[in-house]
CHARMM internal coordinates of N, CA and C (Angstrom, degrees):
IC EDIT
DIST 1 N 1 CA 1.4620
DIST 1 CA 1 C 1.5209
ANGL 1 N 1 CA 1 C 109.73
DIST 1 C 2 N 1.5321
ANGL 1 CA 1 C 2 N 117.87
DIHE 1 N 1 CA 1 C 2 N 145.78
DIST 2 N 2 CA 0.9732
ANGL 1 C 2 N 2 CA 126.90
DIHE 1 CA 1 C 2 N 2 CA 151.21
DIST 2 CA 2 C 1.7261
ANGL 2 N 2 CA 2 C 148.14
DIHE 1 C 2 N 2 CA 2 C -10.99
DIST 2 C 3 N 1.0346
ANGL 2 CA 2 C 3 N 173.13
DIHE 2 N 2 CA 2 C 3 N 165.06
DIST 3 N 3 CA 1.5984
ANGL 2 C 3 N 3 CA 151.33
DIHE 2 CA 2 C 3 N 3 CA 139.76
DIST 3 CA 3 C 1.6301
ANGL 3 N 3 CA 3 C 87.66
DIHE 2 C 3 N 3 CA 3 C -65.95
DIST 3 C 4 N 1.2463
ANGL 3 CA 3 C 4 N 120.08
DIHE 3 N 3 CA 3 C 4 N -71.58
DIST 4 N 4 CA 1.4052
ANGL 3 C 4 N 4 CA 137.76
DIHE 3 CA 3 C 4 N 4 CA 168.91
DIST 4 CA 4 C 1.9030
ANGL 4 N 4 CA 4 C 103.18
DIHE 3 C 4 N 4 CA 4 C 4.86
DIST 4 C 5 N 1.5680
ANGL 4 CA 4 C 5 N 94.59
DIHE 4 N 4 CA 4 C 5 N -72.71
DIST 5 N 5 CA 1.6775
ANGL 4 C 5 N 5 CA 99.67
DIHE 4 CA 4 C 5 N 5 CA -168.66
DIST 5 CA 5 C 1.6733
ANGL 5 N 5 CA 5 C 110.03
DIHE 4 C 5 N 5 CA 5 C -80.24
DIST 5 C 6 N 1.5735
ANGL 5 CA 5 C 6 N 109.11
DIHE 5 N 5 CA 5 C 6 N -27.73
DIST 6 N 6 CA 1.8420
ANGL 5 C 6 N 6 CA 99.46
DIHE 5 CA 5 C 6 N 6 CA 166.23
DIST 6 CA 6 C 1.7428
ANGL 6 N 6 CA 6 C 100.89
DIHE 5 C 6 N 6 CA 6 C -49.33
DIST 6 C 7 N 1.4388
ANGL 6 CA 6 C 7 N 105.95
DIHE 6 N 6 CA 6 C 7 N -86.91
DIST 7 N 7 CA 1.7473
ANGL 6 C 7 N 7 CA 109.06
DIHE 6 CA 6 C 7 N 7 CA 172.80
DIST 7 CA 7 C 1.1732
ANGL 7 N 7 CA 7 C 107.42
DIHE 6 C 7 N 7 CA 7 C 9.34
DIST 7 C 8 N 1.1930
ANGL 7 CA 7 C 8 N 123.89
DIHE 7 N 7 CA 7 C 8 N -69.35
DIST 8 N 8 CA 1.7548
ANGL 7 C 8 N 8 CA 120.19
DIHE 7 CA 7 C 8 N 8 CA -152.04
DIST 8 CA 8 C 1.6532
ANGL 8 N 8 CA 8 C 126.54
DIHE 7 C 8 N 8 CA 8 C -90.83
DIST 8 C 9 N 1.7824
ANGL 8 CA 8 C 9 N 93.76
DIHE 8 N 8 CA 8 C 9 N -28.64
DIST 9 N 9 CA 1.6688
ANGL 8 C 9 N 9 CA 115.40
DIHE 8 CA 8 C 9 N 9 CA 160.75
DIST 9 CA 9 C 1.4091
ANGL 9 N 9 CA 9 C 120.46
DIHE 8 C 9 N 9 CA 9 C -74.81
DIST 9 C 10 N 1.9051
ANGL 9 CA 9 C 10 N 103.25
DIHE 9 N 9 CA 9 C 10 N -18.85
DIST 10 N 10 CA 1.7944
ANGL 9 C 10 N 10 CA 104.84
DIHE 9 CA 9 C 10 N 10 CA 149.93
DIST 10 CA 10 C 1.2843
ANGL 10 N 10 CA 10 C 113.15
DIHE 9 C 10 N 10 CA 10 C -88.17
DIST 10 C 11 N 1.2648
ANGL 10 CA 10 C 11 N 142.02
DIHE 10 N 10 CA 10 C 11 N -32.56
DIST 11 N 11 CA 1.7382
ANGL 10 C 11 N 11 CA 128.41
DIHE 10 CA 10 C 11 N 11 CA 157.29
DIST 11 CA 11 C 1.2184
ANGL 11 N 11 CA 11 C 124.08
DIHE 10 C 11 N 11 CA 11 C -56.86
DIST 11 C 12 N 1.3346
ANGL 11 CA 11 C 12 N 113.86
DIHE 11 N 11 CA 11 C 12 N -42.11
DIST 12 N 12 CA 2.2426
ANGL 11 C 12 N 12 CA 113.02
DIHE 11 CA 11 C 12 N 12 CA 154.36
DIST 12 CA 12 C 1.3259
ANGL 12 N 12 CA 12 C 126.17
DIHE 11 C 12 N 12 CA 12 C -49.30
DIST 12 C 13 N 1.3772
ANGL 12 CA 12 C 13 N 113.42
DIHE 12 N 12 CA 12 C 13 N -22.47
DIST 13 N 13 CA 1.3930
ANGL 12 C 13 N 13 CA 110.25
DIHE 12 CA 12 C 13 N 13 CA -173.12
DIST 13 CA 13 C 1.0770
ANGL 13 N 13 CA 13 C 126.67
DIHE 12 C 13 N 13 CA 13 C -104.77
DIST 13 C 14 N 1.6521
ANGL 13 CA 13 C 14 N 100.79
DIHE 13 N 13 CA 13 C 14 N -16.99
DIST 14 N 14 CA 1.6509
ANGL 13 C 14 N 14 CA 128.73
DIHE 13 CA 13 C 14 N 14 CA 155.91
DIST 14 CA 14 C 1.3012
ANGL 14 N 14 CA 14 C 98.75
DIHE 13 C 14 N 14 CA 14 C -46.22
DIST 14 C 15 N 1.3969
ANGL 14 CA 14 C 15 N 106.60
DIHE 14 N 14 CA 14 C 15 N -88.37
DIST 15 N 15 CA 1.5648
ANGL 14 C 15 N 15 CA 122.33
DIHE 14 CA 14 C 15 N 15 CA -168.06
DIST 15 CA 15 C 1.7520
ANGL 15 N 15 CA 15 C 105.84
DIHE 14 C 15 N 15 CA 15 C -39.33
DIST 15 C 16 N 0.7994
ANGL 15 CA 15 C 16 N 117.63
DIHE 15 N 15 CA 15 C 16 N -33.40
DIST 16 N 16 CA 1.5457
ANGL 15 C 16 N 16 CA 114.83
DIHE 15 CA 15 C 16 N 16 CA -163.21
DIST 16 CA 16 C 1.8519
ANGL 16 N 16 CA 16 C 110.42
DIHE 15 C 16 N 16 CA 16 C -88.79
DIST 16 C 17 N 1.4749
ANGL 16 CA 16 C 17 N 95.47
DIHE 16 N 16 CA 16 C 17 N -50.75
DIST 17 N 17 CA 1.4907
ANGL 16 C 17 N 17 CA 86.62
DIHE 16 CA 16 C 17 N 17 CA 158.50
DIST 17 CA 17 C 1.8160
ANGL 17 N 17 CA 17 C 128.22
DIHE 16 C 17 N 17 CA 17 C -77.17
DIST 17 C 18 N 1.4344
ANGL 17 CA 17 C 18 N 112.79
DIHE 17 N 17 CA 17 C 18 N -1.73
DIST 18 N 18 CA 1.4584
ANGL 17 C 18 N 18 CA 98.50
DIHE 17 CA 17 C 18 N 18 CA -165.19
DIST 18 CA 18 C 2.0253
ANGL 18 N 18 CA 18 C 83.43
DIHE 17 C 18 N 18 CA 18 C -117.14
DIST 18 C 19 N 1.1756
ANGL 18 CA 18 C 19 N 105.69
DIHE 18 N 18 CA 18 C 19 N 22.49
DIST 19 N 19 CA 1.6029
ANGL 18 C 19 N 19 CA 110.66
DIHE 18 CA 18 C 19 N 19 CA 159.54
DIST 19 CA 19 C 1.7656
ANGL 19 N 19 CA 19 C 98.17
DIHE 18 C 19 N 19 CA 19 C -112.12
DIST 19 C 20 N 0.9098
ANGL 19 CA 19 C 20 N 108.85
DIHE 19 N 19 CA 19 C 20 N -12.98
DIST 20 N 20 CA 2.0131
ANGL 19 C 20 N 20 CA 112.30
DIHE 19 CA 19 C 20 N 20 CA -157.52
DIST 20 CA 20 C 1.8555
ANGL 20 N 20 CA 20 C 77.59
DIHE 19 C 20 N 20 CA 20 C -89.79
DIST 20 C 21 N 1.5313
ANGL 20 CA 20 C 21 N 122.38
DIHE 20 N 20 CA 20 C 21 N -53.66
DIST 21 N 21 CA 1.4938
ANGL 20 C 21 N 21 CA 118.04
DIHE 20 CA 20 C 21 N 21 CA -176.29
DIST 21 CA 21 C 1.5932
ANGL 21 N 21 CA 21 C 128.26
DIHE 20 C 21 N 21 CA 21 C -68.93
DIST 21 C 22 N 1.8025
ANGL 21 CA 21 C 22 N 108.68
DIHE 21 N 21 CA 21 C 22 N -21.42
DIST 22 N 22 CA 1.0860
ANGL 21 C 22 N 22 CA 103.09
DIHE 21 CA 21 C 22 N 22 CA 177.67
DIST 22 CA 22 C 2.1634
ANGL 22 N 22 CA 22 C 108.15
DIHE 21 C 22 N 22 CA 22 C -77.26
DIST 22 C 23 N 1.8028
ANGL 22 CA 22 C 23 N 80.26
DIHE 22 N 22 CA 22 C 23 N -42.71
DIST 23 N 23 CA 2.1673
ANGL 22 C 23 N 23 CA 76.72
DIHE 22 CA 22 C 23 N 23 CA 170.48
DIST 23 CA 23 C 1.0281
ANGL 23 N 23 CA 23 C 109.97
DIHE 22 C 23 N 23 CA 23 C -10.36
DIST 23 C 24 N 1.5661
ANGL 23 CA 23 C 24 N 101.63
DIHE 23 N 23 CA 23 C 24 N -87.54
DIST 24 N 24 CA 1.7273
ANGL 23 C 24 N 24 CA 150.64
DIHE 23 CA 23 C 24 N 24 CA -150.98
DIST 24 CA 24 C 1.9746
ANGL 24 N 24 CA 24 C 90.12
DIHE 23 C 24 N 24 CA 24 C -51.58
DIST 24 C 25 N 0.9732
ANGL 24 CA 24 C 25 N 133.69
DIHE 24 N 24 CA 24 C 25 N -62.02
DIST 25 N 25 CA 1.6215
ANGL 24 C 25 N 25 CA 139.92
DIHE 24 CA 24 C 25 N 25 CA 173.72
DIST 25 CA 25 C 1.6118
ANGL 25 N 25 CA 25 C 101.74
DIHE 24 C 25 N 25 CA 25 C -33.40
DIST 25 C 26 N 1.8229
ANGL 25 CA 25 C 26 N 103.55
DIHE 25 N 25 CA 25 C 26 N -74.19
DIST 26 N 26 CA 1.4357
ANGL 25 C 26 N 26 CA 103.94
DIHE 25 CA 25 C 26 N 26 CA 173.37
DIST 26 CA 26 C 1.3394
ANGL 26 N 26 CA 26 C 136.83
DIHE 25 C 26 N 26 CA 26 C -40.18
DIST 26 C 27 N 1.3625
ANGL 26 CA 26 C 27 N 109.41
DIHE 26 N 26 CA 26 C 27 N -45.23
DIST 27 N 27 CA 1.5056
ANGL 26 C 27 N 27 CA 119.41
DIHE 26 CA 26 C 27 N 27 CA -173.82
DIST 27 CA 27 C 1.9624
ANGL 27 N 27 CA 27 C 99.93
DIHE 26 C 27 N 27 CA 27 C -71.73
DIST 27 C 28 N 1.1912
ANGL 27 CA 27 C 28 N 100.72
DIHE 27 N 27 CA 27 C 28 N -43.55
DIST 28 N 28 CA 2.0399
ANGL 27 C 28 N 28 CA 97.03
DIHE 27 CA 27 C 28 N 28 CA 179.18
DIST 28 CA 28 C 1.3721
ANGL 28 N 28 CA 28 C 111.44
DIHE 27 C 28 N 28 CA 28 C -64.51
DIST 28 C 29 N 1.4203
ANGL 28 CA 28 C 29 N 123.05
DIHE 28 N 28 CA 28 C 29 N -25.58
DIST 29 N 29 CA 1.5460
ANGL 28 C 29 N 29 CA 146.24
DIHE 28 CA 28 C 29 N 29 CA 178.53
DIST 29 CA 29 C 1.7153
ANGL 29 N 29 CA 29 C 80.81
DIHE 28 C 29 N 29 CA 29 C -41.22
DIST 29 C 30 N 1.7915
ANGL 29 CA 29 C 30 N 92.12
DIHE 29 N 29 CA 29 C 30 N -91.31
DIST 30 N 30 CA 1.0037
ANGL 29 C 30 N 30 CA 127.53
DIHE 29 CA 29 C 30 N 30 CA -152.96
DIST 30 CA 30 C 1.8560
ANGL 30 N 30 CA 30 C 119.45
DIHE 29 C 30 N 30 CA 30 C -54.63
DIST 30 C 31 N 1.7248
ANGL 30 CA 30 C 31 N 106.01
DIHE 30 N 30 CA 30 C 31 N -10.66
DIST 31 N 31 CA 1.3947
ANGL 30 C 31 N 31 CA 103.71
DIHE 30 CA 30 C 31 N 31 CA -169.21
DIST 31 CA 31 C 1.3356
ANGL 31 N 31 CA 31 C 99.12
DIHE 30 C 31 N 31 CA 31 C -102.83
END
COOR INIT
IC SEED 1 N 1 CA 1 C
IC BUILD
């Protein structure tokens, strides 16, 4: 692979876990 395509499967995985942590915040908020 690319540097190019690591880069972006580390910006996807950002996004995906730091949406997976905001959930996880809400739902303890909320229970």
């Amino acid at each position: 692979m690319t540097g190019i395509a690591w880069i972006f499967m580390g910006v996807a995985w950002t996004i995906i876990i730091g949406a997976a942590v905001l959930a996880m915040k809400k739902i303890v908020k909320n229970s």
